[in-house]
N, C-alpha and C positions, 0 to 999 in steps of 0.2 A: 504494500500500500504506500502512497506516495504522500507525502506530508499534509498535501492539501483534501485526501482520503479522509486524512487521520481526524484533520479538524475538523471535518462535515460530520464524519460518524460523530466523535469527541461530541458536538455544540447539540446534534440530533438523539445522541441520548440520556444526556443532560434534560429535552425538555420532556421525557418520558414522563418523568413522575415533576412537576413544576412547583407542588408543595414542599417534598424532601429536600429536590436542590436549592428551593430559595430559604427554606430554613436552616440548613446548612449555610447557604452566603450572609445569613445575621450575624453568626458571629464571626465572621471576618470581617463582616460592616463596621462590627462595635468595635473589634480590635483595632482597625486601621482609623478609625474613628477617632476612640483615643489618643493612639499615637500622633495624630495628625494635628487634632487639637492642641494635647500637650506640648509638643515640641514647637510648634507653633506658636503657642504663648510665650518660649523662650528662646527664639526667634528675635518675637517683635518686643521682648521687654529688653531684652542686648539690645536692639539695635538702634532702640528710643534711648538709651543709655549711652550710646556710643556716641549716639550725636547731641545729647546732651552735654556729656565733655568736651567734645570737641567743639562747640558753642564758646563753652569755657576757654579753651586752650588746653594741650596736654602740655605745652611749656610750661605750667603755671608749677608755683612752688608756694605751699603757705606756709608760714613763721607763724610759729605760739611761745612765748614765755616757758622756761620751764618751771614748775612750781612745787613744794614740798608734798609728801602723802598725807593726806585728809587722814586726823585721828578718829577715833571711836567716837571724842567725847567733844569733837567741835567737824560733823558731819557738815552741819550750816553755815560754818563758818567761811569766809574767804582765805582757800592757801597761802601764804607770802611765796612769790616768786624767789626763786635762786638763779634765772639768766632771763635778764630784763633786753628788752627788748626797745631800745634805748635811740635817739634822734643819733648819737654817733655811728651804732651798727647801720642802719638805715642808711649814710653816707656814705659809709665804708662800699656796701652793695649798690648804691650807684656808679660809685667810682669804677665798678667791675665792667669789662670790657664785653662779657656775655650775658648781660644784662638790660633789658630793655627800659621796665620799667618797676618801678617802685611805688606802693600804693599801701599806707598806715594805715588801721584802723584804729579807733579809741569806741566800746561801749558803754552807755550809759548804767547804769544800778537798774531791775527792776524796783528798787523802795523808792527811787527818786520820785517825787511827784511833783507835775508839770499840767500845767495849764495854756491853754489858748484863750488874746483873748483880741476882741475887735470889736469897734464901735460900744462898747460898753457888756457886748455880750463874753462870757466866758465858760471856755468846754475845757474837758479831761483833755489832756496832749495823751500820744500813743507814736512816741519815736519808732521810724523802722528801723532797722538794721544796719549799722555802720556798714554799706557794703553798696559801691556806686551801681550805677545801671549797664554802665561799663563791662562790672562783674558780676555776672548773675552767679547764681546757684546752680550746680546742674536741677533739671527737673522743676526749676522755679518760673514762670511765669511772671514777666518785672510788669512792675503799673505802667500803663499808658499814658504817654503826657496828651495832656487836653490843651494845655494854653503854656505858652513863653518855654523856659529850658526843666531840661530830664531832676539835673544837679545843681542845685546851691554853689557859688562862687566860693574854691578852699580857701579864699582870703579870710571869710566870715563878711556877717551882716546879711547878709540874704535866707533863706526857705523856700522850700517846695510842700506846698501844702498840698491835700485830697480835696477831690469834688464836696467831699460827705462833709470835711470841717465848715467848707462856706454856705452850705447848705443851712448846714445848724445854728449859724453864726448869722448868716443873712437872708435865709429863707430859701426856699426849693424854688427855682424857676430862675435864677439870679443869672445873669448876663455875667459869665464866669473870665472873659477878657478885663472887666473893667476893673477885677482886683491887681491887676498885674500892675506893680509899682507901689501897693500900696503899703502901709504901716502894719504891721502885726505884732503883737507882744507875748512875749512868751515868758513865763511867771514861772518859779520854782519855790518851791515852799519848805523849807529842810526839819526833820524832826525835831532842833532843836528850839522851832520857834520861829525861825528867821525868815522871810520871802527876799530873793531878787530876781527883779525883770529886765529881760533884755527886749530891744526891737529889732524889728527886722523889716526889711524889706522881701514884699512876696515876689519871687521871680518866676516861680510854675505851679502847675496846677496839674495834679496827676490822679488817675483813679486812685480810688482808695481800697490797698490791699497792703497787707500785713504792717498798719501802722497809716497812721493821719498826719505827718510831719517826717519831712527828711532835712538835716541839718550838717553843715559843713563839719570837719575834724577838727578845725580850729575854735569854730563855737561851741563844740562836743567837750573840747580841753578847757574853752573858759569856765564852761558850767564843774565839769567836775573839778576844778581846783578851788568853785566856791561851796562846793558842795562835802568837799572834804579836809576845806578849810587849810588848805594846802598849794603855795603857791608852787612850788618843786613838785608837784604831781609827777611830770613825764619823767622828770629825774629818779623819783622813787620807782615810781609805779611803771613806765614804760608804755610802751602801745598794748593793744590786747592783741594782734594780730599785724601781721607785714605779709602784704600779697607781690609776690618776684616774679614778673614776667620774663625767663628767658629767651634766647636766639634762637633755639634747638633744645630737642629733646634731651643732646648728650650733654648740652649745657647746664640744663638742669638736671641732669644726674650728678654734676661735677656741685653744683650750687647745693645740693642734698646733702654728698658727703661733707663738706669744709663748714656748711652750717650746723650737720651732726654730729661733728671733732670738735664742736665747737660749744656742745652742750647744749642745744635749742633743740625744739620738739618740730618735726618738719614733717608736714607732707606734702607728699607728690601726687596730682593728680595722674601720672601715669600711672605707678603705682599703685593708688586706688583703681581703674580701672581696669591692672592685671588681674588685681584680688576678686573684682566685680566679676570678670570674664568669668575665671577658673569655679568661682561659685554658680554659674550661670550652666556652666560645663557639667558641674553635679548636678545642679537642678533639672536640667534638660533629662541625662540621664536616667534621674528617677522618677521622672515623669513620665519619661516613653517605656520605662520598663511596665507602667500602669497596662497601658496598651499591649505590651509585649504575652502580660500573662491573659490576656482576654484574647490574644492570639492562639496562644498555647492552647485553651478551652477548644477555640476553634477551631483546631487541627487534629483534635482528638475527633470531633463531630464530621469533619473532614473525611479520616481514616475510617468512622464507622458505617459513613454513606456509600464509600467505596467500597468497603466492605460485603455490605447488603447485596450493592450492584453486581460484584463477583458472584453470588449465592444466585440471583434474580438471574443472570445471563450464565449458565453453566454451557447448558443446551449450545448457548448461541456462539460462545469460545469454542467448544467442539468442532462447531461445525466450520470456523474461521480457519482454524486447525487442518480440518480433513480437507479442506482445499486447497492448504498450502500456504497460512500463514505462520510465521516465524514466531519463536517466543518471544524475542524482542520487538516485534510488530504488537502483540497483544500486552506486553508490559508496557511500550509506549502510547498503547489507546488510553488505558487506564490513567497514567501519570497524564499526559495529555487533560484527561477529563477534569484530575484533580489540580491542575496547572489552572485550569480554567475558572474553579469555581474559587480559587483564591484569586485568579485578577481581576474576574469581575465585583468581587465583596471588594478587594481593593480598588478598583473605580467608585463605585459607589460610596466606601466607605471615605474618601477621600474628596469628594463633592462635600458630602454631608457633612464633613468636617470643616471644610472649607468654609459651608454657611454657619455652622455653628458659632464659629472662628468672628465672622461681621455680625453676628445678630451679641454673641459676648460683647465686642468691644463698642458694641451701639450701649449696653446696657451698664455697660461702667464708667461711661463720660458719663450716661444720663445722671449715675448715682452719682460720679464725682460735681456732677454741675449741680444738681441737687442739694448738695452738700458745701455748697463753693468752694471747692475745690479745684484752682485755676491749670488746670493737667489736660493735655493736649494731647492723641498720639496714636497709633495705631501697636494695639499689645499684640493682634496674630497676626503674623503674617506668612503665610504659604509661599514660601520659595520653589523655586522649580525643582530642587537637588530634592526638596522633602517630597513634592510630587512622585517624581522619580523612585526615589527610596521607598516612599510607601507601597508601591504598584509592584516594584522589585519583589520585596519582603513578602506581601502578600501572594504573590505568587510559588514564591520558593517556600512559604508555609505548604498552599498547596501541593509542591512538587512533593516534599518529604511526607506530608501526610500520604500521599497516595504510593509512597514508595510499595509499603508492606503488601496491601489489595495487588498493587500489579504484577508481585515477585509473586504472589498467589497463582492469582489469574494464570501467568504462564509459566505455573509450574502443573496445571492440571493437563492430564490423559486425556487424549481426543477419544478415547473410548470408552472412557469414564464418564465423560462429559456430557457425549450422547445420549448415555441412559439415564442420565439423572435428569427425575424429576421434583 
């Protein structure tokens, strides 16, 4: 029989019984199903990752003070630093020839308490994150500017307020260009009793997300020197963080080691993204092995169908037999058959993963938006190689499930075969 024999009988007695074979092809649905999902899920959570960092920069290098271990008996307390993080060091890394740029942070106390206020009206302040628009977060979604600039002048004297504080401040509807230039006061109130107010001039207007005020490093340093009654702050105290833009990756491998001989707490966003990958590498792993044992299930229902088939067609092997065909002709029908019912459960199962894959990630923006949750991204995504793989695998499930049935099939006596009924 010639190969194209093989598949016409193979596909035609397959639709003999159309119950058993397609209840048979469910569970290669489910298996490939699974796999297809899972691995797809970490797919597209790498690859919303990848380009997250790389958003960031993988040049980027962040500096932390290094600080004493937190005792038992002052868990609340603030550590003392032991390698500050100091306007000299900061110079020193400029001076560096594989260095692009240099970018301090100072944060504020959450105990600080801060007020907004304008026209007589005054709200809670809700500082964001010493951290420009420049440099986002991986995964972070930065606020929108609405009116004039993203960032406060690092001179000081300026602010970037949210939509939401002029709202509160001046009512909802408010022609949000006309605040631009104006006065704004921002009030501090310290537990000992004491208030002072700085002004400012408003230079932007940005949605309001994670925080109602964004304020220069310089204004950031006037507040806490009066806030901790300390005019030497950066002298003591240091930065909280120094962001190192290098030239190259290997530049900042070089800027890792001499700032970690050097005693400071560094990381690398490459580095973090190796760590992410190789987690990402397990994760996948044990998520397609989910798939893999719902495979296993179905390759056992695989072998039992083929099984039947053999017992069901004795007679008609006999008779394939007594006219001259080969055992390897009749172990190839069989394996054939079982090839088949594993790539079509893997088509199938691979479609319907597919949809499952865009109706999930419709269903976790929804909760993330829901939730305001400002996440953007596509979490499945179906590669072609996963295509490929799946349709593979599920076939070569099938081949091996049908091994046994076909080493059967053409191990039987064309004269045995005949007579059995």
């Amino acid at each position: 029989m010639k190969l194209r024999d093989v598949l016409r009988s193979a596909l035609g007695n397959l639709t003999r019984h159309l119950a058993r074979t397609a209840l048979t092809t469910v569970g290669v649905i489910v298996g490939i199903l699974t796999i297809v999902t899972m691995v797809s899920l970490g797919i597209g959570v790498q690859r919303e990752m990848m380009d997250a960092f790389d958003s960031v920069g993988l040049e980027t290098v962040r500096l932390y003070p290094t600080t004493e271990e937190v005792g038992a008996y002052d868990l609340f307390g603030k550590p003392p630093r032991t390698a500050l993080l100091t306007p000299d060091l900061v110079r020193d890394l400029q001076a560096r020839d594989d260095v692009i740029e240099i970018i301090p942070f100072l944060n504020l106390p959450r105990s600080m308490q801060m007020t907004l206020r304008l026209d007589g009206q005054e709200i809670l302040a809700d500082p964001r994150v010493a951290r420009p628009a420049a440099v986002p977060e991986p995964f972070e979604t930065p606020p929108e500017t609405l009116a004039g600039v993203e960032e406060p002048s690092e001179e000081g004297g300026s602010v970037v307020v949210s939509d939401e504080v002029l709202e509160q401040l001046a009512g909802a509807g408010s022609d949000l260009s006309e605040f631009l230039g104006r006065e704004i006061e921002v009030v501090l109130y310290a537990p000992r009793g004491e208030s002072q107010t700085y002004r400012f001039q408003i230079a932007g207007i940005t949605s309001g997300m994670y925080g109602n005020l964004t304020l220069s490093t310089a204004d950031r340093l006037a507040m806490l020197e009066w806030w901790y009654n300390d005019p030497e702050y950066l002298a003591r105290q240091g930065y909280d963080e120094v962001l190192v833009r290098a030239k190259s990756l290997n530049d900042a491998a070089q800027i890792v080691d001499w700032l970690s001989n050097h005693g400071y707490e560094v990381q690398s966003l490459k580095m973090m993204l190796d760590m992410a990958n190789r987690g990402m590498i397990i994760l996948q792993t044990m998520l397609g092995s989910v798939g893999g044992l719902a495979l296993l299930v179905a390759s056992i229902g695989i072998a039992n169908t083929m099984i039947m088939a053999v017992y069901e067609r004795t007679k008609e092997i006999g008779i394939l037999k007594a006219v001259g065909a080969a055992p390897g002709q009749i172990r190839g029908l069989f394996v054939v058959e079982a090839s088949l019912i594993g790539l079509l459960g893997g088509i199938i199962g691979t479609i319907l993963g597919w949809l499952l894959g865009k109706l999930l990630n419709w269903l976790i923006l929804e909760i993330l938006h829901w939730q305001e949750v400002p996440v953007q991204g596509t979490f499945f995504v179906v590669s072609w190689w996963l295509v490929l793989a799946a349709l593979a695998f599920a076939t070569l499930v099938g081949l091996l499930a049908g091994l046994y049935p076909a080493a059967r099939a053409a191990r039987l006596a064309p004269l045995e075969a005949l007579r059995y009924e």
